[in-house]
C-alpha positions as CSV (number, residue, x, y, z in Angstrom):
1,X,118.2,232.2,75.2
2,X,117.4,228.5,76.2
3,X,113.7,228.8,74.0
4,X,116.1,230.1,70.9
5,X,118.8,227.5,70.7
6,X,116.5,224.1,71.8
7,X,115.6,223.4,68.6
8,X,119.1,223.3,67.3
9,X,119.8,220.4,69.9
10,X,116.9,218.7,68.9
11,X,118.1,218.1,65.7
12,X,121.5,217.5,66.4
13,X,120.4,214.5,68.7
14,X,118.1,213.3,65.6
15,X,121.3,213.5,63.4
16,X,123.4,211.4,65.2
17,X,120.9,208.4,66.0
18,X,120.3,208.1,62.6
19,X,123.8,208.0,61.9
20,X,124.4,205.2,64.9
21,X,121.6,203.3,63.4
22,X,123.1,203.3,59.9
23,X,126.1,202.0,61.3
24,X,124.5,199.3,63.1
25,X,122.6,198.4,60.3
26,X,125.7,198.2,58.1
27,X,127.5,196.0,60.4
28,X,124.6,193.6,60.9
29,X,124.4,192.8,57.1
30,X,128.2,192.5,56.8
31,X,127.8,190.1,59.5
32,X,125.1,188.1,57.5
33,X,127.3,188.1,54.4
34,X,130.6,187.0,55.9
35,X,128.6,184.0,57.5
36,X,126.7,183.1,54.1
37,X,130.0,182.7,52.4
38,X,131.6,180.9,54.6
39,X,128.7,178.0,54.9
40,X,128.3,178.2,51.2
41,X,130.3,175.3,50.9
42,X,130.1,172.2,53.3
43,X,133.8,170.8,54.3
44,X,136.1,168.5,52.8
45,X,136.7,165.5,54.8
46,X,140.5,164.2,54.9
47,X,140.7,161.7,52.1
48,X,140.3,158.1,53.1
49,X,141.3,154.5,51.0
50,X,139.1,152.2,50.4
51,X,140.9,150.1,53.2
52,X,139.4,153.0,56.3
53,X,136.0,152.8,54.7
54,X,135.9,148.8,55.1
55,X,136.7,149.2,58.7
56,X,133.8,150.7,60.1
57,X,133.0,154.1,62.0
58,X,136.0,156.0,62.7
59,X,136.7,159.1,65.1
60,X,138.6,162.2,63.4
61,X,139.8,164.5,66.5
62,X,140.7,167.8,65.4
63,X,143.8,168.9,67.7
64,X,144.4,172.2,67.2
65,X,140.5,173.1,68.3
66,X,139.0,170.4,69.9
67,X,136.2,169.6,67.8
68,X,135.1,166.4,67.2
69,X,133.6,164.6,63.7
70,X,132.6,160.9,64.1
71,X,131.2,158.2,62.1
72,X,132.7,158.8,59.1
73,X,131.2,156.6,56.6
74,X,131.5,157.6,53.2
75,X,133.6,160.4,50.7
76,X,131.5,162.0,48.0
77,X,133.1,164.2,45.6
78,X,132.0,168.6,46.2
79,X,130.1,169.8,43.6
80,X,131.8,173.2,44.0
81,X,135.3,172.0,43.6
82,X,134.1,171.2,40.3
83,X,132.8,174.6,39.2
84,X,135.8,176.9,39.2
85,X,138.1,175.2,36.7
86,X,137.0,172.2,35.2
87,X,137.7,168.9,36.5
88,X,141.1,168.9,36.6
89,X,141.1,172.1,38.5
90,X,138.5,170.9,40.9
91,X,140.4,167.9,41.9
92,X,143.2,169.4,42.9
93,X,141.8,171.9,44.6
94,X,140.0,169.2,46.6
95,X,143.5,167.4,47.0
96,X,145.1,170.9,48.2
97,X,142.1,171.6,50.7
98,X,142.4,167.7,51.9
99,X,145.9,168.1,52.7
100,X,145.3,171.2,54.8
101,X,142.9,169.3,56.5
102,X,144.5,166.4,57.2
103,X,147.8,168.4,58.6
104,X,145.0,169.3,61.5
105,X,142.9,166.0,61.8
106,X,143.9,162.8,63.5
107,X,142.0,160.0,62.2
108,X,142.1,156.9,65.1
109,X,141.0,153.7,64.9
110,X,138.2,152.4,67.4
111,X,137.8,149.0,67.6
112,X,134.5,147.9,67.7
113,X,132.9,144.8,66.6
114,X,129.3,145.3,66.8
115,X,128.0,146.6,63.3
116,X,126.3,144.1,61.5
117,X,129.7,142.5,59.6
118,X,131.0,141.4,62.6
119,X,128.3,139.3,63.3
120,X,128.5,137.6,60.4
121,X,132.2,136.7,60.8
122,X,133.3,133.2,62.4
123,X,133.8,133.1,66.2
124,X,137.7,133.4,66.7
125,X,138.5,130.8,69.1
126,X,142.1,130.4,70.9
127,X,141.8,127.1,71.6
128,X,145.0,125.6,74.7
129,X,147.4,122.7,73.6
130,X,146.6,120.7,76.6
131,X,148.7,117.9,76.8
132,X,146.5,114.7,75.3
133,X,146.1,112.7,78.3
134,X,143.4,115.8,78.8
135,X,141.7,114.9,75.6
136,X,142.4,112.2,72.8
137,X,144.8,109.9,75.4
138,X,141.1,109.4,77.0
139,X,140.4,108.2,73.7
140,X,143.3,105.4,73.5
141,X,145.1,107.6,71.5
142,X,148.6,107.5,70.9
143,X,150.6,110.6,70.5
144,X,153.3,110.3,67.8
145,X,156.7,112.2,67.6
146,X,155.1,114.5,70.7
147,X,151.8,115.5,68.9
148,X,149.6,117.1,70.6
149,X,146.6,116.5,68.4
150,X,145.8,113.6,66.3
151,X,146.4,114.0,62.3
152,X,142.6,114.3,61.5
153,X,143.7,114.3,57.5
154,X,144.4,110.2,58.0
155,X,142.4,109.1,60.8
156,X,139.8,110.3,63.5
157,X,139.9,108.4,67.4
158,X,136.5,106.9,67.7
159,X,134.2,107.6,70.8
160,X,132.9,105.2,72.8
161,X,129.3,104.2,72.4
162,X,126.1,103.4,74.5
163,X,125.2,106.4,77.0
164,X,128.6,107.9,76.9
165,X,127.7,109.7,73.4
166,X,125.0,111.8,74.9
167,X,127.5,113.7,76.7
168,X,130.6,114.0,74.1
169,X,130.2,117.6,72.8
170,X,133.5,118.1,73.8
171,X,135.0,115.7,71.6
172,X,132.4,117.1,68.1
173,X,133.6,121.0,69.4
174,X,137.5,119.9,69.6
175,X,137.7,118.2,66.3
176,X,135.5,120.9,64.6
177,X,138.3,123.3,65.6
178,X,141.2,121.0,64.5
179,X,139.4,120.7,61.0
180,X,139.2,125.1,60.8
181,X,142.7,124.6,60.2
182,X,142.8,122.1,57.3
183,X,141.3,123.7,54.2
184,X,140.2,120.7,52.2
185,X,137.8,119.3,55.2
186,X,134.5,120.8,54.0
187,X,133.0,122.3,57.3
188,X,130.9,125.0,58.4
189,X,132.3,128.5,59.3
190,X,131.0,129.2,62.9
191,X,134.0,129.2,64.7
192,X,137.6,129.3,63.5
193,X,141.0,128.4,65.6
194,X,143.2,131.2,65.5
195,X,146.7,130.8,67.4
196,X,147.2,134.2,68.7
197,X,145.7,134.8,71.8
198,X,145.1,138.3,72.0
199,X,143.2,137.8,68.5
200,X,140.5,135.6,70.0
201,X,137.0,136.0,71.2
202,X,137.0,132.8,73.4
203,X,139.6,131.0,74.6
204,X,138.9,127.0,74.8
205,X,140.2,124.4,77.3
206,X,140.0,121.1,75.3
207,X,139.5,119.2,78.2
208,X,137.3,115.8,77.7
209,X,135.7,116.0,81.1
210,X,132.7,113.9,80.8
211,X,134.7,111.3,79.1
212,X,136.8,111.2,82.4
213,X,134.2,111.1,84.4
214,X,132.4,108.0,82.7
215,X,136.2,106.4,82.3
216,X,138.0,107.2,85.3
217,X,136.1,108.4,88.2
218,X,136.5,105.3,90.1
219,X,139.2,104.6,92.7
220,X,141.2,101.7,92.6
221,X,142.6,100.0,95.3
222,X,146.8,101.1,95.0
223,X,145.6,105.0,94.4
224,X,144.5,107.3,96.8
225,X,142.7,109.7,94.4
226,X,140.6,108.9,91.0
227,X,142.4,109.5,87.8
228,X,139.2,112.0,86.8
229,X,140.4,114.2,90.6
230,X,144.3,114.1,89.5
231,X,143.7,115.5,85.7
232,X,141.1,118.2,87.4
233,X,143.7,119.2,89.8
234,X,146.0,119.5,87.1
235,X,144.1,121.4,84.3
236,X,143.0,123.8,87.5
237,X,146.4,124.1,87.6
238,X,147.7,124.4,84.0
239,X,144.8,127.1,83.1
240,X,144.8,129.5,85.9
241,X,148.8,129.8,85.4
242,X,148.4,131.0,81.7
243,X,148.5,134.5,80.7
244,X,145.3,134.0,79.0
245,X,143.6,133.3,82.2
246,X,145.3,136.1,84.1
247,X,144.7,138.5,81.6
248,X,141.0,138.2,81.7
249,X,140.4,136.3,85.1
250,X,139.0,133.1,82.6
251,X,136.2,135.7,81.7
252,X,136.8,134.5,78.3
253,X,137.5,130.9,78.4
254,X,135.5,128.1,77.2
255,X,135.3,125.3,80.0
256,X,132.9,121.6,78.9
257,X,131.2,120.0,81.6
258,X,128.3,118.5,80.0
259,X,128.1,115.6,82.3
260,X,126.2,116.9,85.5
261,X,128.9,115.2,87.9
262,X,131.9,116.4,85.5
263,X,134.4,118.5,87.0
264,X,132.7,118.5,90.2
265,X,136.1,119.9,91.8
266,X,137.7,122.4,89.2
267,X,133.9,123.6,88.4
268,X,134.3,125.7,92.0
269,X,137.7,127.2,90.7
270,X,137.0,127.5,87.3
271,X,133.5,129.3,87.8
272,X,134.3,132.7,86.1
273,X,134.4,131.1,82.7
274,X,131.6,129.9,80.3
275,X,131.1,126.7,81.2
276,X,128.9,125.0,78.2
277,X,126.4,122.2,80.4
278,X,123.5,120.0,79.5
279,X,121.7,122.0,83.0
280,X,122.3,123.8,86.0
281,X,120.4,121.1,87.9
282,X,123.4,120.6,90.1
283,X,125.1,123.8,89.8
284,X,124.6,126.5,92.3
285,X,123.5,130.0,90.4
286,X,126.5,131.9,91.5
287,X,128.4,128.6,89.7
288,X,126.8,129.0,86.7
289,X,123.6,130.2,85.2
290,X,121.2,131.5,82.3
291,X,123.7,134.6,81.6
292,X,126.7,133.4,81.9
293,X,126.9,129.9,80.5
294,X,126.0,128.0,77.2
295,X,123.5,125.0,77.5
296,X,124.2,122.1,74.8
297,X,121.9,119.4,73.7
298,X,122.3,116.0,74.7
299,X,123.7,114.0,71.5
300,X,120.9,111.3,71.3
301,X,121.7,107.9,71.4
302,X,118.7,106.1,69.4
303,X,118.2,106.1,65.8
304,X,117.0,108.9,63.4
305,X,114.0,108.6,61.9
306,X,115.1,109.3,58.5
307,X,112.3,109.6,55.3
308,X,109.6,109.5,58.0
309,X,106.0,108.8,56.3
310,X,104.3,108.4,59.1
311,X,101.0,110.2,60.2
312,X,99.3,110.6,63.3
313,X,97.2,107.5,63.1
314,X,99.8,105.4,61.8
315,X,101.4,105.7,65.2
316,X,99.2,103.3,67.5
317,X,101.3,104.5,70.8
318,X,99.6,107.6,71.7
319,X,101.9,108.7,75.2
320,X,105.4,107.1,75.6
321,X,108.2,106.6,78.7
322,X,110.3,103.9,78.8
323,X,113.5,104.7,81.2
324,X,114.3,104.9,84.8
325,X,111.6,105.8,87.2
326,X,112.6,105.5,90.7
327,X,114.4,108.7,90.8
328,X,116.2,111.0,93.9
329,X,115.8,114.9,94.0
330,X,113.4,116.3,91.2
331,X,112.5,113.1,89.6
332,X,109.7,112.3,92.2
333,X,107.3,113.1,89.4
334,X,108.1,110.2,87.6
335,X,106.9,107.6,89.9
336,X,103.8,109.6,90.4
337,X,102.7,109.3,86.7
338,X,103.6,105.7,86.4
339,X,100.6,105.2,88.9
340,X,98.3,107.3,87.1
341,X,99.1,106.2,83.8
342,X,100.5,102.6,83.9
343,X,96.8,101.2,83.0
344,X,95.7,103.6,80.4
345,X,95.2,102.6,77.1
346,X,97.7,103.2,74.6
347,X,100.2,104.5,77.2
348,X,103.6,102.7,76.8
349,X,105.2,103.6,80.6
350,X,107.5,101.0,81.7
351,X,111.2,101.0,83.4
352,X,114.3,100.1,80.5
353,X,117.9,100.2,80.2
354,X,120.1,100.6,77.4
355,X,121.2,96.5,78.0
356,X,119.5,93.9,76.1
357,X,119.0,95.7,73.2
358,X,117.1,98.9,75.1
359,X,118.6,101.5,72.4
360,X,116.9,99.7,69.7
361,X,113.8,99.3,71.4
362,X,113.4,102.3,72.7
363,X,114.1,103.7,69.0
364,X,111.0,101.3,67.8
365,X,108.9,102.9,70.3
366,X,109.3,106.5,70.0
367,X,109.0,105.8,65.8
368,X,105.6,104.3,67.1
369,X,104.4,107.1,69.3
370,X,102.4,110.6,68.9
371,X,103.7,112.2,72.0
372,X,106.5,111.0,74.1
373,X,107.0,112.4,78.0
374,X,110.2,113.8,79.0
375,X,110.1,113.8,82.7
376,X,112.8,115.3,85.3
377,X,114.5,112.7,86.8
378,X,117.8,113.5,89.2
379,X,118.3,116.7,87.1
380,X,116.0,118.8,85.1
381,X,117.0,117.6,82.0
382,X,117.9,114.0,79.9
383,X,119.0,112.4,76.6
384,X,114.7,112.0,76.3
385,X,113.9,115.1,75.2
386,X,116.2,114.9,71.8
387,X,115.8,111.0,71.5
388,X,111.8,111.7,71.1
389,X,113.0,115.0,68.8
390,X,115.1,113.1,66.3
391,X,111.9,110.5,66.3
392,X,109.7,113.2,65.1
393,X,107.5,112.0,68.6
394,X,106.3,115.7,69.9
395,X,108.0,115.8,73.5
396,X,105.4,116.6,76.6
397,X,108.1,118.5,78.6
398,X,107.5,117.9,82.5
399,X,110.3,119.9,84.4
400,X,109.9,122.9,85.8
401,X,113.1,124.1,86.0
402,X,114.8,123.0,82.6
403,X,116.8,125.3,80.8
404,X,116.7,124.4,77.0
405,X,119.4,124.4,74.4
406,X,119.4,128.3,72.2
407,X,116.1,129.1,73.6
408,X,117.6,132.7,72.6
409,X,116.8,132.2,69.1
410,X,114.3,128.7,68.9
411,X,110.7,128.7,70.3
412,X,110.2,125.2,71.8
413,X,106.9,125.5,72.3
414,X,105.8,125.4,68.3
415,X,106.9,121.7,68.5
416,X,106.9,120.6,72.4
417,X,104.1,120.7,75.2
418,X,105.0,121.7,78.2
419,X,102.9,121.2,81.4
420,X,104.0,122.1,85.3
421,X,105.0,119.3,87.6
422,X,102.0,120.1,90.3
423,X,99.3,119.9,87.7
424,X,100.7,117.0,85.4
425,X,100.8,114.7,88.8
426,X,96.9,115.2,89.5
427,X,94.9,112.4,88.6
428,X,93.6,112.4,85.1
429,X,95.5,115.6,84.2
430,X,98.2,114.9,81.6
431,X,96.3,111.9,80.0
432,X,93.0,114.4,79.3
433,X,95.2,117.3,78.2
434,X,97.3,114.5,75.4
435,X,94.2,113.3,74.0
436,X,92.5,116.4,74.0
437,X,95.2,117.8,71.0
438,X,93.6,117.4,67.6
439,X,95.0,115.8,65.0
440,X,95.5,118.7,62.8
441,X,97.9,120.5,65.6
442,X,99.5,116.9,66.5
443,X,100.9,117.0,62.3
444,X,101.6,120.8,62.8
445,X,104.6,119.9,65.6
446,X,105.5,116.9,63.8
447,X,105.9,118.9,60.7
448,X,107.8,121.6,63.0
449,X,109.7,118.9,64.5
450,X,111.2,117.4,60.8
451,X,112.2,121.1,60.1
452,X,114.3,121.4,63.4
453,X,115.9,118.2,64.1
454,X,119.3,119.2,62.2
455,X,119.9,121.7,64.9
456,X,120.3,118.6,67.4
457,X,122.4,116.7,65.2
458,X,126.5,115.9,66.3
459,X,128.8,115.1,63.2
460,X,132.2,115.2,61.7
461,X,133.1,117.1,59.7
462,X,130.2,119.6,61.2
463,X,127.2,121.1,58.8
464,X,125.5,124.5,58.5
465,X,122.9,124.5,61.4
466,X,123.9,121.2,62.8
467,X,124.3,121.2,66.9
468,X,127.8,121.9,66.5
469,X,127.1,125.3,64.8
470,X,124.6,126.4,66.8
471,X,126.3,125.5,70.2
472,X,129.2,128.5,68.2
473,X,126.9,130.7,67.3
474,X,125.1,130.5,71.3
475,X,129.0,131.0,72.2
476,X,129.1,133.6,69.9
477,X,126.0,135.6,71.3
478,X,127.5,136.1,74.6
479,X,130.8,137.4,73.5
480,X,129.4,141.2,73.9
481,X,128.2,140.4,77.7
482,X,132.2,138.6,78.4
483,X,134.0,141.8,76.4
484,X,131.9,143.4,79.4
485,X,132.7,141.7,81.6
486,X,136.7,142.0,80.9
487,X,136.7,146.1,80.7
488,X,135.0,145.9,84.0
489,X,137.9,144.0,85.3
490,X,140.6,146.2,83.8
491,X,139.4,149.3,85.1
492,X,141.7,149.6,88.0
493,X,144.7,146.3,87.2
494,X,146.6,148.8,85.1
495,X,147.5,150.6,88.4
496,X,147.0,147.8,91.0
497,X,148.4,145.0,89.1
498,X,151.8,146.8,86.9
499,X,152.2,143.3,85.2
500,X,148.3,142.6,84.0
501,X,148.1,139.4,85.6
502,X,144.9,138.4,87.9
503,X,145.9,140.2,91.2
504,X,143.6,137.6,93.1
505,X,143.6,133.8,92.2
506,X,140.4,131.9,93.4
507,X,141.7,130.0,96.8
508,X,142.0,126.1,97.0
509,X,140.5,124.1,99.7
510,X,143.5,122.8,101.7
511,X,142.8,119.5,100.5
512,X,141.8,120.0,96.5
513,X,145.7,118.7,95.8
């Protein structure tokens, strides 16, 4: 009986894998067909003005399912929308599938200023209205009515002359904000004053400090203190008690201290902000440094060498110093190579002053020279270096640890030389390497050096490219690094601080009041 009936079962087991296969089968193309037509058609993105589009990449969180579409750049119209009932048709079933999407999607608004626009924009620059005995009161100025600020329209405070102009960048910086405001001064756009606070990139403390310095760092007899100490102790005081400050522990303020013994007392309270300095030669680098802080160039004091037809052998001077040369700390170089090179042959080396007519001679000179030494002397860097650039006279560079205005963006070395201290002081060194430059790279630099020398240049009202400008723009450049900076610092004041202030001021010395 089980021989007779085994075939049956045979087949019966055939019959029904067939059947489970069919059904398999079925399902598996039903499958493929369902998910065809549904990719058949790419999404419509929510509908966007023109207004969203302009303001960069946006995020569109959907809420119901947690997806996530970013970067939404551009709205194309569907081809399909177009083909089921003519245009009309097609638009509004685009309009009706847009508003389904939309009731799911939540478009938010990141605010990121790093796409290439932004960069182009000015630098928005929240600049304090210090009281003017910080600023234009240094100046001999006058406030009328209880003006702040001087009425730039009618007339502009002078600065004094001599060596005090090599350090005034505050003054050039100040008025160059004042004039952002006033339409019909024709200015460059680098940097704009804007008056709400939490609008800025920068916020600017106005104070003149190397004017003080110059003017009123001496004591006199009936004061106990300088008047350059008492207006330090007071803007330490004035800027650290601002929202501003507190809201960004001075991360984002602007501090001037161009001159190297300017605020030698708030510099050590004021030290998270930029400070903007001619060097860090007396600076420790937890003070200020490279990354942190903005080097300026020195406004230069002798006259420009303006429609310069001079050639390399019109210039009988080949090697030029004339300055101070019996200098402390880092300037022991200088008295080296006034040895070696005070009996050379058209070497011009010899100590001068700016009294009895110094400026103007020193101006003839570097007009009348090929190369022209800038040399450390109590810091790494001097007035020199862009005296000798606006003369067109290629600078021989001789400090080792100068830092040099916008290096970021300008290579020094197509129109300077630069040669370490230890080799330039052995005998025979520097003068051999100077005459060894040909003629043909000599009129390269001094080609190089006509092309730059606006870059260097201080005026009012301020130019495209001029020092004022550029000194923005270096500002500019480290506004990503300070934004940083400040989200670092707000990670945990939310909780620890309720009010947003700076939970921890920088300690005074007992006796800094």
């Amino acid at each position: 009986m089980v021989e007779k009936h085994a075939p049956s079962f045979g087949v019966i087991s055939r019959i029904s894998l067939f059947f489970l296969f069919s059904f398999i089968l079925a399902l598996f193309i039903l499958s493929w067909f369902l998910v065809l037509r549904s990719t058949s058609t790419a999404p419509v993105r929510p509908n966007l003005t023109n207004n969203d589009l302009s303001n960069g990449p946006r995020d569109s969180v959907v809420q119901n399912g947690g997806s996530q579409t970013s970067n939404v750049r551009k709205i194309g119209k569907h081809p399909n929308l177009m083909d089921s009932g003519g245009e009309g048709e097609g638009e509004r079933e685009r309009e009706r599938e847009g508003e389904a999407i939309q009731n799911q999607v939540h478009v938010k608004d990141v605010s990121c200023n790093t796409n290439k626009e932004d960069m182009n924009q000015p630098l928005k620059v929240f600049m304090y209205d210090l009281p003017p005995e910080f600023h234009f009161e240094l100046l001999d100025w006058k406030s009328e009515g209880g003006s702040v600020w001087p009425d730039i329209k009618t007339k502009i405070p002078g600065y004094p002359g001599g060596l005090n102009l090599q350090h005034s960048i505050e003054y050039w910086l100040t008025l160059d904000l004042l004039a952002s405001e006033i339409p019909v001064i024709p200015r460059a756009n680098s940097a704009i004053r804007v008056r709400n606070s939490s609008e800025a990139d920068v916020i600017f403390v106005p104070f003149f400090s190397s004017l003080s310095y110059n003017r009123y760092s001496k004591v006199n007899p009936h004061m106990k203190k300088s008047n350059n100490k008492v207006l330090q102790q007071k803007l330490v005081r004035y800027v650290t008690s601002q929202k501003e400050w507190k809201r960004s522990g001075g991360r984002d303020h602007v501090v001037l201290a161009h001159h190297p013994n300017s605020m030698l007392d708030a510099r050590m309270h004021l030290w998270p902000a930029m400070f903007i300095l001619s060097d860090f030669g007396r600076y420790p680098p937890n003070i200020a440094n490279v990354d942190k802080d903005v080097i300026a160039p020195y406004k230069h004091v002798i006259k420009s060498y303006t429609d310069d037809l001079s050639n390399y052998d019109s210039r009988p001077i080949l090697l030029y110093f004339q300055g101070a040369i019996y200098r402390k700390d880092g300037g022991f170089a200088r008295q080296e190579l006034f040895y070696l090179l005070k009996d050379e042959k058209d070497v011009h080396f010899q100590f001068g002053t700016v009294q009895k007519g110094g400026i103007n001679k020193a101006s003839r000179g570097m007009h009348s020279s090929k190369f022209c030494l800038n040399i450390a002397g109590d810091t790494p860097s001097s007035n020199r270096l862009f005296d000798a650039i606006a003369s067109h006279c290629v600078p021989v560079i001789i400090s080792d640890d100068i830092e040099l205005p916008y290096e970021d963006v300008l290579d020094y070395s197509d129109f300077c030389i630069f040669v370490r201290t230890s080799d330039a002081v052995k005998e025979k060194f520097l003068i051999n390497m100077i005459r060894g430059i040909s003629k043909e790279e000599w009129s390269r630099m001094w080609e190089r050096l006509k092309e730059i020398e606006h870059l260097f240049e201080y005026q009012y009202p301020s130019k495209r490219g001029d020092a004022v400008q550029m000194i923005w723009q270096a500002v500019a450049r480290k506004v990503p690094s300070i934004r940083m900076k400040m989200h670092k610092f707000m990670r945990y004041s939310r909780y620890i601080n309720p009010n947003n202030t700076q939970s921890k001021l920088i300690p005074m010395p007992p006796n800094f009041w």
